[in-house]
MOPAC internal coordinates of N, CA, C and O (Angstrom, degrees):
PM7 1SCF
backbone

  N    0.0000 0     0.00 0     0.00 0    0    0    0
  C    1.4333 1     0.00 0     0.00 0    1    0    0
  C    1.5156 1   113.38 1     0.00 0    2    1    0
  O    1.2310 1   123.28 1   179.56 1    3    2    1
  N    1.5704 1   111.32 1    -0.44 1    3    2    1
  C    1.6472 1    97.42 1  -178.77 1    5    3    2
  C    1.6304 1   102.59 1  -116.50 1    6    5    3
  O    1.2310 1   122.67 1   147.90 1    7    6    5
  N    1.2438 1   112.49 1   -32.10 1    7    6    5
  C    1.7397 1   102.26 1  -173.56 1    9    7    6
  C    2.0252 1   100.46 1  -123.75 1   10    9    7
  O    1.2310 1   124.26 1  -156.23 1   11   10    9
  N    1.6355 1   109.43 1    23.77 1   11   10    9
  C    1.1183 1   103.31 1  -178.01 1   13   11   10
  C    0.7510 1   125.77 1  -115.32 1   14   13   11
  O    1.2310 1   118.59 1  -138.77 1   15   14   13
  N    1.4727 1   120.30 1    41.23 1   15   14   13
  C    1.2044 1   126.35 1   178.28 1   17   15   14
  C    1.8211 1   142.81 1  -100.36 1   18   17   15
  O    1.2310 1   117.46 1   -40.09 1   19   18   17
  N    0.8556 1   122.44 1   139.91 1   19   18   17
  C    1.8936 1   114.53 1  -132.22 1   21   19   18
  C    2.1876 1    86.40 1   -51.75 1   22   21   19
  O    1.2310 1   122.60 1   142.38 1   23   22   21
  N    0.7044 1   112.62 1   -37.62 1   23   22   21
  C    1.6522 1   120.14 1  -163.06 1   25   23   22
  C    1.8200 1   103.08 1   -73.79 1   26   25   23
  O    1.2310 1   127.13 1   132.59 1   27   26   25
  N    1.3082 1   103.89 1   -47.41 1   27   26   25
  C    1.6427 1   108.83 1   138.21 1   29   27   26
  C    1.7545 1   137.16 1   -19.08 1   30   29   27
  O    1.2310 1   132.21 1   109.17 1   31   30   29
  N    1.0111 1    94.03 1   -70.83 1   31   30   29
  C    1.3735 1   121.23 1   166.86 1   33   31   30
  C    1.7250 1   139.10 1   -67.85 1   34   33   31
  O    1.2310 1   131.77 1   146.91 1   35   34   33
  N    1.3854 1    94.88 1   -33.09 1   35   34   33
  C    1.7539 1   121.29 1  -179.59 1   37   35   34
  C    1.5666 1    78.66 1   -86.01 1   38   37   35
  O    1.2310 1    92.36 1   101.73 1   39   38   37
  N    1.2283 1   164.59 1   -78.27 1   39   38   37
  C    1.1502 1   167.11 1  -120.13 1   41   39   38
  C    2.0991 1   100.67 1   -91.84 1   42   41   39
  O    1.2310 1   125.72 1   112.91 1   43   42   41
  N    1.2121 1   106.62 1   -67.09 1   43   42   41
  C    1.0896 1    99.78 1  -175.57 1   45   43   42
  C    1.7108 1   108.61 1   -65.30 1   46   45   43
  O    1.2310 1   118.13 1  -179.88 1   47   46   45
  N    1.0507 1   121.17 1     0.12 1   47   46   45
  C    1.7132 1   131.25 1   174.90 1   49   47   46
  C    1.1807 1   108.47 1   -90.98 1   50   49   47
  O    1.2310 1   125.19 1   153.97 1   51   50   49
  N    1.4544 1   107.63 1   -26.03 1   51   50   49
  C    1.8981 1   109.03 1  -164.79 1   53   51   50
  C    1.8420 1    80.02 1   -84.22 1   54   53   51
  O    1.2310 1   115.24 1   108.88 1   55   54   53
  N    1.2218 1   126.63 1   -71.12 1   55   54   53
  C    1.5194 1   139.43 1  -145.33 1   57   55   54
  C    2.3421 1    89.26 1   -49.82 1   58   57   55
  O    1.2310 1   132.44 1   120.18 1   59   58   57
  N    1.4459 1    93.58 1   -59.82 1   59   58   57
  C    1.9303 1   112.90 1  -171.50 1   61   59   58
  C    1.8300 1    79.90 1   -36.95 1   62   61   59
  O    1.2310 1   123.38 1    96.16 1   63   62   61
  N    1.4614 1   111.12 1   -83.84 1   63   62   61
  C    1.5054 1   108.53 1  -176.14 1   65   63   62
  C    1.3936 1   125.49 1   -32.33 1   66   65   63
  O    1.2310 1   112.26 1   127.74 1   67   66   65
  N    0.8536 1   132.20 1   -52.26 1   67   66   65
  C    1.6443 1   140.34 1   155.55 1   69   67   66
  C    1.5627 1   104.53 1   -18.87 1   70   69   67
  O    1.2310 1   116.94 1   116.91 1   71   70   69
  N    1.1471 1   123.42 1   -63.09 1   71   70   69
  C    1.5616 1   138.25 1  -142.25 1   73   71   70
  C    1.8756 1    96.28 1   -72.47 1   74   73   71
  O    1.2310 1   122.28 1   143.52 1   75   74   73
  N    1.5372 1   113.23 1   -36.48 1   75   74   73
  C    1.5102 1   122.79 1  -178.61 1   77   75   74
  C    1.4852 1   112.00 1    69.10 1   78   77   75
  O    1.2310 1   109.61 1   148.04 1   79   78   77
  N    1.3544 1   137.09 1   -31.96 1   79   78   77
  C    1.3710 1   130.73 1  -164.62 1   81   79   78
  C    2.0063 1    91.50 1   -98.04 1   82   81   79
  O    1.2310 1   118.22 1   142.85 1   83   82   81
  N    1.4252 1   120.99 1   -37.15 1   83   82   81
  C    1.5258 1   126.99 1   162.41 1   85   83   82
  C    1.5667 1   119.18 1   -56.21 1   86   85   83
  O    1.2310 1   124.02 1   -77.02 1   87   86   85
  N    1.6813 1   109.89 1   102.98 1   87   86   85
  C    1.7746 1   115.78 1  -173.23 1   89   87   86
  C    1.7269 1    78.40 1  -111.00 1   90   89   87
  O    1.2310 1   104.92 1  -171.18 1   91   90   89
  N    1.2208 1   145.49 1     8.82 1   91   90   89
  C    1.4867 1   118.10 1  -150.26 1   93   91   90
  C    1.4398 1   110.09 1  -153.18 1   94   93   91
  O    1.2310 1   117.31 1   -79.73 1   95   94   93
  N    1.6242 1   122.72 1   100.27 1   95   94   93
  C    1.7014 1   103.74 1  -174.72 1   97   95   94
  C    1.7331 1    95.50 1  -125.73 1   98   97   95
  O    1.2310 1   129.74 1   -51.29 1   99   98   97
  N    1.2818 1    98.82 1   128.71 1   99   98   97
  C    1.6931 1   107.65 1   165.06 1  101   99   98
  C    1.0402 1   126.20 1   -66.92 1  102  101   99
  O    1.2310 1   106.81 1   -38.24 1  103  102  101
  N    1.0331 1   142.15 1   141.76 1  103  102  101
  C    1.3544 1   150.64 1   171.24 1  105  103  102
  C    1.3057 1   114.23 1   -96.43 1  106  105  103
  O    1.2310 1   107.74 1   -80.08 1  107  106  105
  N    0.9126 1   140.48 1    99.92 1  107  106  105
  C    1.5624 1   140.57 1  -169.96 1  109  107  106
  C    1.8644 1   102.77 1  -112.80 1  110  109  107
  O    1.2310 1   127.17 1   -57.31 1  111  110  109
  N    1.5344 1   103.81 1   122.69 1  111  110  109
  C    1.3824 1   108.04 1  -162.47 1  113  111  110
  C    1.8368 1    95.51 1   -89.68 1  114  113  111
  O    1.2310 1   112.28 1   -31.00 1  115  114  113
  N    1.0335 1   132.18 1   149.00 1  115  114  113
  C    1.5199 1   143.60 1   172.80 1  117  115  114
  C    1.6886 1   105.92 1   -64.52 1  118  117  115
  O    1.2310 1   127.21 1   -45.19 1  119  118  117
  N    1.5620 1   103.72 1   134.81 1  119  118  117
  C    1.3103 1   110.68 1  -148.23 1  121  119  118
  C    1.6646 1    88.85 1  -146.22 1  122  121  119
  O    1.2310 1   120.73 1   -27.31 1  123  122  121
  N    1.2938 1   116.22 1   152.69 1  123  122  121
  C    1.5374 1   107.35 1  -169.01 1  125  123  122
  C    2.0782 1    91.07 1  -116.83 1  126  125  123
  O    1.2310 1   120.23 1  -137.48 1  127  126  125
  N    1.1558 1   117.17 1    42.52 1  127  126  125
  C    1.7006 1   107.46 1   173.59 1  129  127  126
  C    1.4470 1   105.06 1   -74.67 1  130  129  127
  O    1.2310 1   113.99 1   175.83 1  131  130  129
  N    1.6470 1   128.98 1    -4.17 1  131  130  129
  C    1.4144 1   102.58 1  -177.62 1  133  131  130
  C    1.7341 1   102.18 1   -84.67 1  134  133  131
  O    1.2310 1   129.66 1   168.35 1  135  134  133
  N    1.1107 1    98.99 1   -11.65 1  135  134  133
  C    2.0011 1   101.93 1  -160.32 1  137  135  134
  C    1.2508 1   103.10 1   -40.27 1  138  137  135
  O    1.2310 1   116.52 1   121.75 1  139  138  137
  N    1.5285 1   124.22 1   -58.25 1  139  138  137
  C    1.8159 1   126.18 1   176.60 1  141  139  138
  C    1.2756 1   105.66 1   -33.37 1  142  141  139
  O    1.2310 1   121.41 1   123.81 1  143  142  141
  N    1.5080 1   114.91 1   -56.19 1  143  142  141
  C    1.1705 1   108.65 1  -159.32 1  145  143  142
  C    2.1504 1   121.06 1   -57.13 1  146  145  143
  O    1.2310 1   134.39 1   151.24 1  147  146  145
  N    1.3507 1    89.78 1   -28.76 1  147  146  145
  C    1.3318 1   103.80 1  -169.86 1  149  147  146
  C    1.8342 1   101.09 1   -94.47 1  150  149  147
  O    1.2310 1   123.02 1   139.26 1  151  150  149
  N    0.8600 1   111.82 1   -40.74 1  151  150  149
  C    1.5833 1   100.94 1   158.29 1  153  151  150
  C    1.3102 1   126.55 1   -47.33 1  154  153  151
  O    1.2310 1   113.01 1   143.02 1  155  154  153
  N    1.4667 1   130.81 1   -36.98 1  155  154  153
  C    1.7602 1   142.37 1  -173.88 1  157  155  154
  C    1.2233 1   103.63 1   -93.19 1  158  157  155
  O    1.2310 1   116.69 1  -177.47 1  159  158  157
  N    1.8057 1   123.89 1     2.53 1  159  158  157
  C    1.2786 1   127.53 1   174.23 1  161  159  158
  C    1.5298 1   104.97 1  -107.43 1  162  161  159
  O    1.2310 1   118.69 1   169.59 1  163  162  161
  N    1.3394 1   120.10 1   -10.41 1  163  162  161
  C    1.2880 1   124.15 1  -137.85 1  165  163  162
  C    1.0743 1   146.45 1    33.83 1  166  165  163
  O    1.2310 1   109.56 1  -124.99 1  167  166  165
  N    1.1805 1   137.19 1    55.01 1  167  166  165
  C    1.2254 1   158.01 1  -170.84 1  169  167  166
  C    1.9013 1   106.53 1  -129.72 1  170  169  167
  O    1.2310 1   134.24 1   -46.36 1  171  170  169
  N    1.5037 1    90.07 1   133.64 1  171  170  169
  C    1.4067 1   103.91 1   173.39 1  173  171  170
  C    2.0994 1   126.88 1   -58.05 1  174  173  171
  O    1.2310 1   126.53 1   -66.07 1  175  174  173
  N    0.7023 1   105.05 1   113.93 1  175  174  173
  C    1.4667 1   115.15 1  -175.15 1  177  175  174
  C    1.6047 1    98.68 1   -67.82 1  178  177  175
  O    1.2310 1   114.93 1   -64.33 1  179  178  177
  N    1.7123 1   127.21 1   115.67 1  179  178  177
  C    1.2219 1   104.55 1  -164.97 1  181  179  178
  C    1.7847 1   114.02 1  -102.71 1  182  181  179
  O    1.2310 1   127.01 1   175.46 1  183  182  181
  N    1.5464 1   104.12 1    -4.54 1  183  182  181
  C    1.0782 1   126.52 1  -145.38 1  185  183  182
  C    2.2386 1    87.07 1  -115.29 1  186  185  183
  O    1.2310 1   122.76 1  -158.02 1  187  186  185
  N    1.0957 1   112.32 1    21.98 1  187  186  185
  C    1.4717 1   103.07 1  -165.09 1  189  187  186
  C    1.7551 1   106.50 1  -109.18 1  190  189  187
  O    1.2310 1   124.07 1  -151.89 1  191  190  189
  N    1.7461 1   109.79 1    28.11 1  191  190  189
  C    1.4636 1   116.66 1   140.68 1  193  191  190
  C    1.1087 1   111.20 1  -128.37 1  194  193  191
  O    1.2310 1   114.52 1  -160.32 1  195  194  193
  N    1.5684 1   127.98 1    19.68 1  195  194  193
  C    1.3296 1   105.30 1   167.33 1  197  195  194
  C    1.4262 1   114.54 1   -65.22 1  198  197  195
  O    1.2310 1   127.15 1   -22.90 1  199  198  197
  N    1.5985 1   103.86 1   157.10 1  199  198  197
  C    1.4910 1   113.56 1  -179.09 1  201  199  198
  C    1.5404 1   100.26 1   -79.31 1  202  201  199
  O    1.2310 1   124.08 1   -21.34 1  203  202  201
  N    1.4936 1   109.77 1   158.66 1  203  202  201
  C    1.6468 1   119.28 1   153.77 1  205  203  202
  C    1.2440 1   117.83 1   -85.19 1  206  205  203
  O    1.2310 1   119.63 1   -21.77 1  207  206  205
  N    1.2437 1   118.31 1   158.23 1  207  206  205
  C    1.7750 1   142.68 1   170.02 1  209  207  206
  C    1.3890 1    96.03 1   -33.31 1  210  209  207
  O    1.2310 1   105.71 1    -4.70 1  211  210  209
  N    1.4507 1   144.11 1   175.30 1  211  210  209
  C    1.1566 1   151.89 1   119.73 1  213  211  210
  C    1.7843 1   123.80 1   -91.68 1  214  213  211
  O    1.2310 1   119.43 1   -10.75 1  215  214  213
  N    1.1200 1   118.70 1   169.25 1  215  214  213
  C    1.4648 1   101.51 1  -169.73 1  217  215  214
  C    1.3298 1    91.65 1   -82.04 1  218  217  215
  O    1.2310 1   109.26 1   157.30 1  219  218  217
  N    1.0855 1   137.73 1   -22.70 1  219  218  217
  C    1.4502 1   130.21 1  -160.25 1  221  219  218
  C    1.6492 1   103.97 1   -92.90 1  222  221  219
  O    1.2310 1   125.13 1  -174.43 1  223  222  221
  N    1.4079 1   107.76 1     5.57 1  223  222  221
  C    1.7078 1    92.41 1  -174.36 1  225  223  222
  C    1.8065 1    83.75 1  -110.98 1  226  225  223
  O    1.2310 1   112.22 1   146.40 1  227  226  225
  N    1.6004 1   132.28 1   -33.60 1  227  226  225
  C    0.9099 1   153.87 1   161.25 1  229  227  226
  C    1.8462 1   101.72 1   -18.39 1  230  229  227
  O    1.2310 1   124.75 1   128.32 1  231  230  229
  N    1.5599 1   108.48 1   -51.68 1  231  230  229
  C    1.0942 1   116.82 1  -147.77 1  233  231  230
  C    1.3393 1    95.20 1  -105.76 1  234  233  231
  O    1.2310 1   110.51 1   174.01 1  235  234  233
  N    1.2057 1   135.44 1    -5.99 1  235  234  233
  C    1.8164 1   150.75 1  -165.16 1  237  235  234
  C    1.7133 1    82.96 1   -95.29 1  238  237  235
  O    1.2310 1   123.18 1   108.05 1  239  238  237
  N    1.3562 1   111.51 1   -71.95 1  239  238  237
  C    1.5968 1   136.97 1  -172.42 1  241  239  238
  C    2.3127 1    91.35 1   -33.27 1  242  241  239
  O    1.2310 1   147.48 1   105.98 1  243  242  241
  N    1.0980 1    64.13 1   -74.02 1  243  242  241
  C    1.9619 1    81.31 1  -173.78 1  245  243  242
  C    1.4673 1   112.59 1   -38.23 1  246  245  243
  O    1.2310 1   122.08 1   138.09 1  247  246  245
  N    1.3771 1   113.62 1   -41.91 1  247  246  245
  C    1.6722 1   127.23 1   178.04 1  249  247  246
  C    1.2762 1   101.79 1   -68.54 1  250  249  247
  O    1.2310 1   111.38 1   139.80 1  251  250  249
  N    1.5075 1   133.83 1   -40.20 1  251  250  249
  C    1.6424 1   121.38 1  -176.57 1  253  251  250
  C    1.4434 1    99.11 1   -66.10 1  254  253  251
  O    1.2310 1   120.75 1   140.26 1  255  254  253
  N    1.8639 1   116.17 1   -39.74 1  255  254  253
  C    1.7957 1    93.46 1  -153.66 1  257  255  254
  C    1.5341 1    90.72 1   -60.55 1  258  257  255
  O    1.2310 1   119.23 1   124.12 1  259  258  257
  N    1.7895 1   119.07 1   -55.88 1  259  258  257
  C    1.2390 1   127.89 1  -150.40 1  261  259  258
  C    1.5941 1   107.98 1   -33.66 1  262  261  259
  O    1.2310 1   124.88 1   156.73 1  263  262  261
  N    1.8321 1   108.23 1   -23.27 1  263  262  261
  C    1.3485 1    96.75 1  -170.41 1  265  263  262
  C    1.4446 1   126.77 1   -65.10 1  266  265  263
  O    1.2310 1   129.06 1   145.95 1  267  266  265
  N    1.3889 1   100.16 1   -34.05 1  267  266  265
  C    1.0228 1   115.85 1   175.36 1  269  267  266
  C    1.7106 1   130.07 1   -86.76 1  270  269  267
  O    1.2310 1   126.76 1  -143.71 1  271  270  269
  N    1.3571 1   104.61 1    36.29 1  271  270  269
  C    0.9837 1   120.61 1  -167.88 1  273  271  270
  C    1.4546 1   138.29 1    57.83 1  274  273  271
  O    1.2310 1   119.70 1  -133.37 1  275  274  273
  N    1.1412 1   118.17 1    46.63 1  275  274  273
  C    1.6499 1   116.93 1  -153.29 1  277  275  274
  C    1.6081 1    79.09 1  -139.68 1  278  277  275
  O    1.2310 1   136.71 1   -29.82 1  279  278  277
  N    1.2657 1    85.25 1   150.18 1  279  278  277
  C    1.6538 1   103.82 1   168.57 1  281  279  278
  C    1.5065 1   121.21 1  -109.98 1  282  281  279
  O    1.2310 1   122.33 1   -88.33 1  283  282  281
  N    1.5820 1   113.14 1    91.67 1  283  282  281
  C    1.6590 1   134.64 1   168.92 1  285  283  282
  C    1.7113 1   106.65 1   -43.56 1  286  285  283
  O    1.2310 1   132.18 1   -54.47 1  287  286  285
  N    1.1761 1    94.09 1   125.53 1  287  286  285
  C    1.8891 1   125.09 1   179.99 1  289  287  286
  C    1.2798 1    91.43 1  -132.55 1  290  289  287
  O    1.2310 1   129.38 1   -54.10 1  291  290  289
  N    1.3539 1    99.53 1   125.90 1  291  290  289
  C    1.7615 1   106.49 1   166.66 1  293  291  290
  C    1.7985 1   100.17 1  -122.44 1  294  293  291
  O    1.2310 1   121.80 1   -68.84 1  295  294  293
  N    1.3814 1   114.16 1   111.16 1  295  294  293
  C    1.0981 1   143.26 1   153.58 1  297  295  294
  C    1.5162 1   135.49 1   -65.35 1  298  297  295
  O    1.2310 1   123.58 1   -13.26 1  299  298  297
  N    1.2884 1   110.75 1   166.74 1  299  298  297
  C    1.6118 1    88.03 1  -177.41 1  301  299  298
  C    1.6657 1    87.96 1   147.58 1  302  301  299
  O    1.2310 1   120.10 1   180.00 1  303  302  301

């Protein structure tokens, strides 16, 4: 919900394409492994309702880069 947005994405696909030697962008879905860390510090975790990706938005996301010729890796 913060950098996934299709206009988001068409942009960082246009710039990757630009570059010519870049065929390959990961997708790395938002994952909450730092939260421990910030709990044993005490500090508030601020980000600990964000929602996760779905595979199906994963796979929407993946269809814009492909357009542009890039080959979508979803990582994680």
């Amino acid at each position: 919900g913060f950098t996934d947005s299709e206009a988001n994405i068409a942009g960082i696909a246009k710039f990757v394409e630009s570059l010519h030697a870049v065929r390959e962008v990961e997708l790395v879905p938002y994952h909450r492994f730092g939260q421990h860390k910030y709990e044993m510090l005490g500090r508030e975790y601020l980000l600990s309702d964000a929602a996760g990706i779905t595979e199906e938005r994963l796979k929407q996301l993946s269809c814009i880069l492909a357009a542009y010729g890039l080959n979508p890796v979803v990582g994680g």
